[in-house]
TORKOLTI-363562 format. One record per residue (C-alpha): residue number from 1; x, y, z. Coordinates in nm, 4 decimals. Each point is the difference from the previous one (the first is absolute). Layout:
<nodes>
<node pos="NUM" xx="X" yy="Y" zz="Z"/>
...
</nodes>
This chain:
<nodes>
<node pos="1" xx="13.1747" yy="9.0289" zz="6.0763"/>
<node pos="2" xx="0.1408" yy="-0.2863" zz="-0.1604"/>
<node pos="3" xx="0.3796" yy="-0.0427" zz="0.0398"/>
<node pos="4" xx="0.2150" yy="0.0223" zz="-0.3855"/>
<node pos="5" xx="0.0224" yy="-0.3740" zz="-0.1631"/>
<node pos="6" xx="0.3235" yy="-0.1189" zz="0.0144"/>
<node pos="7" xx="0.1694" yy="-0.0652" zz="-0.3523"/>
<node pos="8" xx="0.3247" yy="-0.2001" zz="-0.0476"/>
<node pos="9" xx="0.1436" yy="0.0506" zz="-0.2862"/>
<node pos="10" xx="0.2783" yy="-0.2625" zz="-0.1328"/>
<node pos="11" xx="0.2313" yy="0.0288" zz="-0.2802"/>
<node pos="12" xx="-0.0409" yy="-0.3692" zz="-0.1621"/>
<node pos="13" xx="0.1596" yy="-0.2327" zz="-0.0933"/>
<node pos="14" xx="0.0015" yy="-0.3028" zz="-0.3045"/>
<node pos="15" xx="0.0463" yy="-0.2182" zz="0.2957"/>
<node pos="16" xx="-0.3326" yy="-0.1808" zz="0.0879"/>
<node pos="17" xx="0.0612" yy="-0.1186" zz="0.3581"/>
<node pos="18" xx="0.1118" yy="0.3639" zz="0.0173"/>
<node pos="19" xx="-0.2865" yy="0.1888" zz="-0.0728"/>
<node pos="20" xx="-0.2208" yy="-0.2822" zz="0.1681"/>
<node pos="21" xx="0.2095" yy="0.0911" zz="0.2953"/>
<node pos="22" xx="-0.1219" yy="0.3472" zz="-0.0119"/>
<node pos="23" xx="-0.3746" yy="-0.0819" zz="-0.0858"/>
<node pos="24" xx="-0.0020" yy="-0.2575" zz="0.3296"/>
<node pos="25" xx="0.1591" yy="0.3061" zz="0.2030"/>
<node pos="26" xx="-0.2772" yy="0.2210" zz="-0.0876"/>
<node pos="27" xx="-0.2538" yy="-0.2293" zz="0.0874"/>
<node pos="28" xx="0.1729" yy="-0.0735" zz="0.2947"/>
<node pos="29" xx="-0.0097" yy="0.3490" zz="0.1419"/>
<node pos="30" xx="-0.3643" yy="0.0819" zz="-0.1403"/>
<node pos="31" xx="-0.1050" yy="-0.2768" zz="0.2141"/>
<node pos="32" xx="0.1562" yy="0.0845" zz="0.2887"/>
<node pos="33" xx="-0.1385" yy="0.3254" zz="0.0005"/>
<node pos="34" xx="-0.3383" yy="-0.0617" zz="-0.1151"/>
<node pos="35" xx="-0.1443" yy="0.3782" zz="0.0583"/>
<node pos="36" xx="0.2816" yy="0.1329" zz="-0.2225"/>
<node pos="37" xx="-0.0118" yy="-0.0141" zz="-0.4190"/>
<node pos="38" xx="0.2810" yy="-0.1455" zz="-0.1096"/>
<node pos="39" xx="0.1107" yy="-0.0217" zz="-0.2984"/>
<node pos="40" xx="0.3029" yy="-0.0857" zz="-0.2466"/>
<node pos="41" xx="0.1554" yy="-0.0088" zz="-0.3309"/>
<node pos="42" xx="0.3226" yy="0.0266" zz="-0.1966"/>
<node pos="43" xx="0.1111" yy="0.2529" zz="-0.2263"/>
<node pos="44" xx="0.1754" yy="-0.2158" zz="-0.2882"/>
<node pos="45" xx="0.0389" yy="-0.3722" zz="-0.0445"/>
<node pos="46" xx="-0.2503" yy="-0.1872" zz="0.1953"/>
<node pos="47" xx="-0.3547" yy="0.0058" zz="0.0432"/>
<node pos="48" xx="-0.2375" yy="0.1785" zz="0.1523"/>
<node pos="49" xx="0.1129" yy="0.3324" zz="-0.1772"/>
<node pos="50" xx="-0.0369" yy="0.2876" zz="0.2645"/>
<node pos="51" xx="-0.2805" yy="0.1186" zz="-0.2146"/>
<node pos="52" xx="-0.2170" yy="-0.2631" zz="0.0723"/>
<node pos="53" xx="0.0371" yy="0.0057" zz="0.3503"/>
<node pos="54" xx="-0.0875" yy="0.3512" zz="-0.0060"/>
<node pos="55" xx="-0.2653" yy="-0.0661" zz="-0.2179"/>
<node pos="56" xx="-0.1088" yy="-0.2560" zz="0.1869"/>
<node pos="57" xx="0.0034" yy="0.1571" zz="0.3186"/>
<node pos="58" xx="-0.1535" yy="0.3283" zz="-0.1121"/>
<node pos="59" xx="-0.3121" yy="-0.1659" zz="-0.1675"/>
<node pos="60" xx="-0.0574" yy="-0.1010" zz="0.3831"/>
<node pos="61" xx="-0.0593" yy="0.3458" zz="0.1511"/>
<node pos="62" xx="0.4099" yy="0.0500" zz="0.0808"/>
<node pos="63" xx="0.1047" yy="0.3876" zz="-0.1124"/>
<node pos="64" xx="0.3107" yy="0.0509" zz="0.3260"/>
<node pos="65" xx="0.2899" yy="-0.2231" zz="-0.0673"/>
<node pos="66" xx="0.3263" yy="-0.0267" zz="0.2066"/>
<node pos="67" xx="0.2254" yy="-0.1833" zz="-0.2934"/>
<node pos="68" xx="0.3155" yy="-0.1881" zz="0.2267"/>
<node pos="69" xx="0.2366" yy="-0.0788" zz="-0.2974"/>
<node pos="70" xx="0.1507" yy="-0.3248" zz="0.1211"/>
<node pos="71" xx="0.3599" yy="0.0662" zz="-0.0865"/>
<node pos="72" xx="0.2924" yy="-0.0306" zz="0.1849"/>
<node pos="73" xx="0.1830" yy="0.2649" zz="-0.1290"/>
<node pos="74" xx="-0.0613" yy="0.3910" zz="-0.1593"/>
<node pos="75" xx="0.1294" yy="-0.0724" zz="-0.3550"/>
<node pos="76" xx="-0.1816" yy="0.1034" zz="-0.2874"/>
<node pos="77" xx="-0.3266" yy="-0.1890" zz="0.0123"/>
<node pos="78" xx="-0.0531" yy="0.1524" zz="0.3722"/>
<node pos="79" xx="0.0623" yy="0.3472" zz="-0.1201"/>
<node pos="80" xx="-0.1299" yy="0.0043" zz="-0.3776"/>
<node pos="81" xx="-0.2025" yy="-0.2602" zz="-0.1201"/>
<node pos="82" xx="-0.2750" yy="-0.0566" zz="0.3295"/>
<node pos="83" xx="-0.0407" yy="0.3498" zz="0.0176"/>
<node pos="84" xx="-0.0541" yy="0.0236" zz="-0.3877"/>
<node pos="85" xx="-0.1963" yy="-0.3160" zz="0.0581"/>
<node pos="86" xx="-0.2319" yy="0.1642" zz="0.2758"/>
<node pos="87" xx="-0.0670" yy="0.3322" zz="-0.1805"/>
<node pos="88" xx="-0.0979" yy="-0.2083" zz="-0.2761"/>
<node pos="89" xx="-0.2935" yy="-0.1743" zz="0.1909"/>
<node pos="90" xx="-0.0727" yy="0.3411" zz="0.1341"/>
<node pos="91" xx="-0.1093" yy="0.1165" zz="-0.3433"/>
<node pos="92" xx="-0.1775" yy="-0.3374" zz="-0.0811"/>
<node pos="93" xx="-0.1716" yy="0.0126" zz="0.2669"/>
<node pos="94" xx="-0.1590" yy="0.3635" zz="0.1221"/>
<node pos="95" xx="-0.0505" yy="0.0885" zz="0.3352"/>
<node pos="96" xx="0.2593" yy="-0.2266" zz="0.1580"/>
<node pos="97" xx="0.3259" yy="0.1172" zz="0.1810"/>
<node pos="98" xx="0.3551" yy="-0.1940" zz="0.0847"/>
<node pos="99" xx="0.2107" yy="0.0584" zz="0.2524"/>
<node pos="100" xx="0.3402" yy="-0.1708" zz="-0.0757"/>
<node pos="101" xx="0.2221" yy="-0.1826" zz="0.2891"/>
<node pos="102" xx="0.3632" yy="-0.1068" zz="0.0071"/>
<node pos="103" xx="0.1812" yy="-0.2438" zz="-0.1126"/>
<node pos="104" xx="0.0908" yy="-0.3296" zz="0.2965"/>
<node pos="105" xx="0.3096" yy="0.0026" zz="0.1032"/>
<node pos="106" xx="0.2685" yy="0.0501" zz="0.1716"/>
<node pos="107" xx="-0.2308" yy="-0.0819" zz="0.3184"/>
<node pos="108" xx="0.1009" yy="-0.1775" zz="0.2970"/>
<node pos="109" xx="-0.3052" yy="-0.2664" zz="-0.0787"/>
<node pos="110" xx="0.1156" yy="-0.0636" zz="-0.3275"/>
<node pos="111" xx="0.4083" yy="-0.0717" zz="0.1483"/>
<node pos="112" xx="-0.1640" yy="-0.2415" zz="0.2501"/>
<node pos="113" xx="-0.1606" yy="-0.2422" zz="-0.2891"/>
<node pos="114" xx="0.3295" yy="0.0495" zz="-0.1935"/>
<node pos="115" xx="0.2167" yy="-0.1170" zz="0.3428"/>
<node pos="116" xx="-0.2581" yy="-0.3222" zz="-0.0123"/>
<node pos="117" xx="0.0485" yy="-0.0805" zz="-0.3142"/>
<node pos="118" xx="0.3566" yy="-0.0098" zz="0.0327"/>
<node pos="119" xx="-0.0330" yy="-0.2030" zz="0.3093"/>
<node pos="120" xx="-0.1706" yy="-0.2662" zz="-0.2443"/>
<node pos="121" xx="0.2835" yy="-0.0210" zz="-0.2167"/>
<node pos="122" xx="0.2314" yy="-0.0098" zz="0.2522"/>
<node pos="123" xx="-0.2084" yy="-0.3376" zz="0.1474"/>
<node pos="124" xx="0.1908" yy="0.0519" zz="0.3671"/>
<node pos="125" xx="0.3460" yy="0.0761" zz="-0.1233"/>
<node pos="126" xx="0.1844" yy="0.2734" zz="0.1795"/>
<node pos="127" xx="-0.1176" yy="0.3543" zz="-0.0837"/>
<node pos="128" xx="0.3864" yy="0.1338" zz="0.0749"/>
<node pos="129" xx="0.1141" yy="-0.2444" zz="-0.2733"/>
<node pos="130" xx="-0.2526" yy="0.1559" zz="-0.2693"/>
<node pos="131" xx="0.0295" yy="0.2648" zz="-0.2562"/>
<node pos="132" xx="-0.3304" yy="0.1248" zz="-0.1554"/>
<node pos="133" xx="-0.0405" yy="0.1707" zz="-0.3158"/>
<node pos="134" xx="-0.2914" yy="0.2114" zz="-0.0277"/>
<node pos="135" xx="-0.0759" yy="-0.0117" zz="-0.3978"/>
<node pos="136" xx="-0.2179" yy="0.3122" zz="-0.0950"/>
<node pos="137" xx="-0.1892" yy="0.0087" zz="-0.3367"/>
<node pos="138" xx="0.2071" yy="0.2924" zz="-0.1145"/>
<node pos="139" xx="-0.0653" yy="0.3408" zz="-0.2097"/>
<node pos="140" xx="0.1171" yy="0.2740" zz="-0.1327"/>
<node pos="141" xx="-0.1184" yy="0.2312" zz="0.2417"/>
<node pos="142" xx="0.3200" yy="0.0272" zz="0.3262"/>
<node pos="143" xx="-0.2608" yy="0.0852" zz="0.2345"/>
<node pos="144" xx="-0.1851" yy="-0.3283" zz="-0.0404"/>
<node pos="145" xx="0.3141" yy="-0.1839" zz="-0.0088"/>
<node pos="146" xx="0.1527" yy="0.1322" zz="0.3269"/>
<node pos="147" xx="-0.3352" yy="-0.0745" zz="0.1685"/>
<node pos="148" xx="0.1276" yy="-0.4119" zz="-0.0435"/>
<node pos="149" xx="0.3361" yy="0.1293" zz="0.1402"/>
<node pos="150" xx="-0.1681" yy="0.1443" zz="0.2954"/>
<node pos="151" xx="-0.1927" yy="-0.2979" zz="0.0399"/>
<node pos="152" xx="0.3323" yy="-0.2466" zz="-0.0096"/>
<node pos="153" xx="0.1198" yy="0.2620" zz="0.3064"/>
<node pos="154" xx="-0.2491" yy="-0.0610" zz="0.2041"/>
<node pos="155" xx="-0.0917" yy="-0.3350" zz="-0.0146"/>
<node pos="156" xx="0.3851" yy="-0.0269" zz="0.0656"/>
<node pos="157" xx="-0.0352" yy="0.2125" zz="0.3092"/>
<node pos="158" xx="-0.0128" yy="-0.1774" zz="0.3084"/>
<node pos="159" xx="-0.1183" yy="-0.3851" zz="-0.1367"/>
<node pos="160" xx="0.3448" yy="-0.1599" zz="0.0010"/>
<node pos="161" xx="0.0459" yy="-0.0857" zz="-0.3542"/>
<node pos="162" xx="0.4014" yy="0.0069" zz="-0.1149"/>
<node pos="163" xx="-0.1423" yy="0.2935" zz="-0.2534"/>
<node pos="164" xx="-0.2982" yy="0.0960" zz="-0.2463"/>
<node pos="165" xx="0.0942" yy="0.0453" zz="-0.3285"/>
<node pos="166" xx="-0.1760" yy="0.1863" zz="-0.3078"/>
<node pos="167" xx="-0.0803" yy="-0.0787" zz="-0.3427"/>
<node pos="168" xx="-0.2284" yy="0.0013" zz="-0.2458"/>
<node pos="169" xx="-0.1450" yy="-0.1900" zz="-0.2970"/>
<node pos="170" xx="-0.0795" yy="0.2606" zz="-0.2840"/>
<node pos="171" xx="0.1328" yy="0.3469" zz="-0.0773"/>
<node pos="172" xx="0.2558" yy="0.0497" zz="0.2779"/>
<node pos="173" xx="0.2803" yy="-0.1211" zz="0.1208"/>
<node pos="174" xx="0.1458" yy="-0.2223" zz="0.1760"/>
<node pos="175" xx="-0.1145" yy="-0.2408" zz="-0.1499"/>
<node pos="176" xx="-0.1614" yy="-0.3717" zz="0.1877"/>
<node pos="177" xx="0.3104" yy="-0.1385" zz="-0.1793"/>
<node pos="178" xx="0.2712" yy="0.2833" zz="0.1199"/>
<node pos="179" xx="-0.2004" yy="0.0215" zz="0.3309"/>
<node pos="180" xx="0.0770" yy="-0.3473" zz="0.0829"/>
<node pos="181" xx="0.4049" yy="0.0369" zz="-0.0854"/>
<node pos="182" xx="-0.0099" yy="0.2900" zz="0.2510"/>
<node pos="183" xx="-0.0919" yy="-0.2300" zz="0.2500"/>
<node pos="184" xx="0.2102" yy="-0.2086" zz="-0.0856"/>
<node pos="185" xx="0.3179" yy="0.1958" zz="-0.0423"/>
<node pos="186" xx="-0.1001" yy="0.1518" zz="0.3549"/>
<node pos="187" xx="0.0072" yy="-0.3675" zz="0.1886"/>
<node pos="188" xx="-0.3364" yy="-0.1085" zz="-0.0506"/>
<node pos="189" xx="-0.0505" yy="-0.3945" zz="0.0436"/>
<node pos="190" xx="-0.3880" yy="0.0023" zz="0.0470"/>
<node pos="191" xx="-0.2201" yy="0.2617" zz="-0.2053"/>
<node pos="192" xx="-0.3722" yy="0.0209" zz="-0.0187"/>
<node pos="193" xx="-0.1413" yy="0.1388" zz="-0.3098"/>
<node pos="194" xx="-0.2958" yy="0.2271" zz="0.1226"/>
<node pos="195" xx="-0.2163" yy="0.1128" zz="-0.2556"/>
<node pos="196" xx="-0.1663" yy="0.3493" zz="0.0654"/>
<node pos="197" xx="-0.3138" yy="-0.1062" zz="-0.1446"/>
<node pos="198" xx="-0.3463" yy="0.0045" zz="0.0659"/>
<node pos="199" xx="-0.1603" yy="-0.2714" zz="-0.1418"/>
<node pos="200" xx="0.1243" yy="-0.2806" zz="-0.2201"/>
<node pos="201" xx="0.0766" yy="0.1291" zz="-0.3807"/>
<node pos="202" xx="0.2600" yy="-0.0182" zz="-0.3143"/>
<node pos="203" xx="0.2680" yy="0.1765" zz="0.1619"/>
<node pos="204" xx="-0.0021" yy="-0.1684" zz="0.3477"/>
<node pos="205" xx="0.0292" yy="-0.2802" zz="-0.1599"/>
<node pos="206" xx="0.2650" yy="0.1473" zz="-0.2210"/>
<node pos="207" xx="0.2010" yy="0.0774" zz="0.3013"/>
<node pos="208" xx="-0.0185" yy="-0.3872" zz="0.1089"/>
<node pos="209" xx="0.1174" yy="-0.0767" zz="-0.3529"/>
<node pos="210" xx="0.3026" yy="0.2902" zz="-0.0298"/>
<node pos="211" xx="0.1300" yy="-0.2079" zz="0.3866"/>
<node pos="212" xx="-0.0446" yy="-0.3071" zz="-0.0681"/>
<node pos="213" xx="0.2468" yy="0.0244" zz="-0.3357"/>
<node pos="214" xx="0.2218" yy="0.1882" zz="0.1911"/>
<node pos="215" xx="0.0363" yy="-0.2142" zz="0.2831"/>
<node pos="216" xx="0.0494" yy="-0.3477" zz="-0.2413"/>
<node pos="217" xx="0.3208" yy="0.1921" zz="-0.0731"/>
<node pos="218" xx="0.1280" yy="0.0334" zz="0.3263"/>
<node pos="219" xx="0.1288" yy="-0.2396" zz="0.2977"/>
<node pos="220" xx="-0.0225" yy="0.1482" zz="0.3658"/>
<node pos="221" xx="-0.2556" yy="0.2003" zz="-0.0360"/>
<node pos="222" xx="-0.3608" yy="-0.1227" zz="0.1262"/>
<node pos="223" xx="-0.2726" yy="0.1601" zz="-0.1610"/>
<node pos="224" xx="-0.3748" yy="0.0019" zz="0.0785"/>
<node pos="225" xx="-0.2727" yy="0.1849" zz="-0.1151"/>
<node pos="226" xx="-0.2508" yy="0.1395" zz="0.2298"/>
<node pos="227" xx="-0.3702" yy="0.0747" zz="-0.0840"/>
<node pos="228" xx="-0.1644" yy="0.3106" zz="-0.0868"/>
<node pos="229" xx="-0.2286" yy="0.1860" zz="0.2470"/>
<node pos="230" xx="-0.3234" yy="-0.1335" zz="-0.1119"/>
<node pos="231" xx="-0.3331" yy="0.0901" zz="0.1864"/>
<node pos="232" xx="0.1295" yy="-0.0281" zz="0.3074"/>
<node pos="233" xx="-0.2171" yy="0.1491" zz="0.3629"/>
<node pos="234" xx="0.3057" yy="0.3020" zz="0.0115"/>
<node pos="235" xx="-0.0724" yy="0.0951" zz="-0.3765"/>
<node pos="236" xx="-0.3895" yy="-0.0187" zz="0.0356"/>
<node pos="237" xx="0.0118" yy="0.2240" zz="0.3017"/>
<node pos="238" xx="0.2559" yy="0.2558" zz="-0.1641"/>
<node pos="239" xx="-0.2364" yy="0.0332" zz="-0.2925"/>
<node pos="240" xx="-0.2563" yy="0.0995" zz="0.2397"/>
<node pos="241" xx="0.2256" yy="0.2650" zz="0.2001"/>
<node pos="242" xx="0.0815" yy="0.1269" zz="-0.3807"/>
<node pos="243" xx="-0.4102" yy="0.0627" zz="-0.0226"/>
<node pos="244" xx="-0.0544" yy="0.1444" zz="0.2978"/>
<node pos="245" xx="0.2794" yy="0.2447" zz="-0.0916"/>
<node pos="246" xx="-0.1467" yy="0.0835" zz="-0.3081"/>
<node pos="247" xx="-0.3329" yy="0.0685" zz="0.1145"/>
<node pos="248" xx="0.0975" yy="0.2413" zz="0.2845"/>
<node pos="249" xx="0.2654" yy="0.1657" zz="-0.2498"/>
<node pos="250" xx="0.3301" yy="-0.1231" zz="0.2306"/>
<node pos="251" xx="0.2485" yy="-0.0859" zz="-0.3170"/>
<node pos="252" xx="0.2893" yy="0.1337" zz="0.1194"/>
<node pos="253" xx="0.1677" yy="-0.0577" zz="-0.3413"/>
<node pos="254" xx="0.3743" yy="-0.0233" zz="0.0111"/>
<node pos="255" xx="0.0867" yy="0.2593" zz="-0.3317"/>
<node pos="256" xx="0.3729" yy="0.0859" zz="0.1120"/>
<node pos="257" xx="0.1546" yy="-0.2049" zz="-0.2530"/>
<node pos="258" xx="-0.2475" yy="-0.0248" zz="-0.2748"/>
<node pos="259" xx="0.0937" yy="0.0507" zz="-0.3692"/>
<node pos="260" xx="-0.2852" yy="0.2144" zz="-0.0792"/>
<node pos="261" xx="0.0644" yy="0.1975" zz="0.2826"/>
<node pos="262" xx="0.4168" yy="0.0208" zz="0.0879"/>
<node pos="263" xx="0.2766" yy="0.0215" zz="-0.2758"/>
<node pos="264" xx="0.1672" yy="-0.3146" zz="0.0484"/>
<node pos="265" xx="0.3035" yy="-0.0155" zz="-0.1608"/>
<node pos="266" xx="-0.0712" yy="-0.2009" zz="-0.3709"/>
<node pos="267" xx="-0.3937" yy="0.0958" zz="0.0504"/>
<node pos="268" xx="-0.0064" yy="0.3432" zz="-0.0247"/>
<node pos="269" xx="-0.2080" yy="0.0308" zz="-0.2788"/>
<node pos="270" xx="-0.2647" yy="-0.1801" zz="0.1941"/>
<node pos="271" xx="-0.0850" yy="0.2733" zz="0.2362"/>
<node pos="272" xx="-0.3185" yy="0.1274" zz="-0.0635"/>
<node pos="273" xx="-0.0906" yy="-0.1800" zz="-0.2922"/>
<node pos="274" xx="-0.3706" yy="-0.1412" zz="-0.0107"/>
<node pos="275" xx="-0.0713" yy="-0.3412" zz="-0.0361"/>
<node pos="276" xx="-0.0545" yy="-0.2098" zz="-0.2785"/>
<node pos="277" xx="-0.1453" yy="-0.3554" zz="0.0836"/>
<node pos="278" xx="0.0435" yy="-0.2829" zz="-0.2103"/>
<node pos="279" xx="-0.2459" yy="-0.1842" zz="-0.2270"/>
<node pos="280" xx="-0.2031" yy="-0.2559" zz="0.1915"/>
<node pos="281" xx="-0.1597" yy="-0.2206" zz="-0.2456"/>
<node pos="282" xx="-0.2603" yy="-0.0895" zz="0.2367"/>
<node pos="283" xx="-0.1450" yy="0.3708" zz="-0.0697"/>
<node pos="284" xx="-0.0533" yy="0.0830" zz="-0.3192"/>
<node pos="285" xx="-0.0950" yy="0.3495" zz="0.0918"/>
<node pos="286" xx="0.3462" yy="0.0805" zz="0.0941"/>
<node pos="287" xx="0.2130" yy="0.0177" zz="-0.3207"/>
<node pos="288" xx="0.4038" yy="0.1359" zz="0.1557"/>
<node pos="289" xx="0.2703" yy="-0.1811" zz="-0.0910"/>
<node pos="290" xx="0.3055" yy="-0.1310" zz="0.2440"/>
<node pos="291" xx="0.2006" yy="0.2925" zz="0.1302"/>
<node pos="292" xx="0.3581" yy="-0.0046" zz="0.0363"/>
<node pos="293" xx="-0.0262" yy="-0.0485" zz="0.3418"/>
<node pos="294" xx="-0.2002" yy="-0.3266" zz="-0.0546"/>
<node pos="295" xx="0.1880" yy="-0.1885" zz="-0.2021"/>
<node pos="296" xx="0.0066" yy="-0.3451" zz="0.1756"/>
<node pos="297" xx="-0.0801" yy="-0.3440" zz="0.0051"/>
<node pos="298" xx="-0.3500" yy="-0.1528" zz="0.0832"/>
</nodes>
């Protein structure tokens, strides 16, 4: 019996090195597992469409797919529009079945490419001299945000940074701008902007821009930028420990503190409600507008 092709499924991004970023990765892992379909595409923004690697990898004899949404977070995209996305190609395409994995992180793989990439920045200086703010994409949905706080935690615990700080770049606050005067106002003399990004894009680079203007304002305060995680061994591997999850059915889904699921204060009227996924104009076939809850900046 041949094992379910693994799918990645992206988000995309107007950012070409970006979504070239996430083309190269998929290659990357279909050729280190050469027995194994793989196969990717985005939902929005960037080509190939998700469609046509379905399409694509359907019109060669796949009908089992184990779709790995390669996201770091469960915001709205992990928990409406893949799995709108997936039961779409289930009606284009009859006879095939998706399972559905979990989003990346936190994991402790993940924490150790972050704690590298700060290590880069930092070019030998003194890790007990360096602040590091963690800067999150940001959304509307708490859940997804307090994920990036428990990421700043615990690449804080035990790896001798001064502290790990949190912000974000759309959506939620604090701000790159107001994260950066918390560090300061706390002591801070050396802080490493660390983007929690996958790949290159518009809002990585959107965090680089938001600390670089704040830091030509400033005098005392040394900030650098690190890089994002990019296709690094740890992330390739993790994608691979998502699959094997899916296929034998071990999610373990962490639902305590979602919106659709828990009345958290401000989102009660979230509980319950089905999901409405945006219009992707990459797929015509899919005609919804943008939900409150997805009101943000590509």
């Amino acid at each position: 019996m041949k094992p379910p092709a693994l799918l990645l499924v992206g988000h995309g991004t107007r950012d070409e090195a970006g979504a070239t970023a996430f083309r190269s990765f998929v290659a990357q892992l279909g050729a280190a597992h050469p027995k194994l379909p793989v196969g990717g595409g985005f939902i929005e923004l960037s080509p190939p469409p998700l469609a046509d690697s379905v399409a694509r990898m359907a019109a060669a004899g796949v009908r089992d797919f184990a779709a790995v949404p390669l996201v770091l977070v469960s915001a709205g995209h992990a928990k409406g529009d893949i799995p709108a996305a997936l039961a779409r190609e289930k009606q284009r395409h009859p006879g095939t079945s998706y399972a559905y994995g979990r989003p990346l992180g936190p994991h402790p793989g993940l924490l150790a490419v972050l704690e590298r990439r700060v290590d880069e920045a930092l070019a030998g200086a003194d890790r007990a001299g360096a602040t590091v703010l963690l800067v999150g994409r940001g959304s509307t949905d708490p859940d997804a945000n307090a994920e990036v706080f428990k990421v700043a935690r615990l690449l804080w615990e035990g790896r001798g940074y001064a502290a790990v700080e949190t912000a974000f770049v759309s959506l939620a606050e604090p701000s790159v701008p107001a994260g950066l005067e918390r560090c300061r106002l706390l002591g801070a003399r050396t802080v490493v902007v660390l983007p929690y990004f996958l790949f290159s894009g518009v809002l990585p680079d959107r965090v680089r821009e938001q600390a670089a203007g704040w830091a030509a304002g400033q005098d005392g305060v040394d900030v650098r930028c690190a890089d994002v995680i990019g296709p690094a061994d740890e992330l390739a591997e993790l994608v691979m420990e998502r699959y094997r999850e899916t296929v034998e059915g071990d999610l373990r889904m962490n639902c305590d503190s979602c919106v659709y699921r828990v009345r958290m204060p401000g989102f009660e009227d979230r509980v319950g409600q089905p999901q409405q996924p945006h219009h992707h104009p990459e797929d015509p076939s899919h005609p919804h507008g943008h939900g409150h809850h997805h009101a943000h900046t590509h």
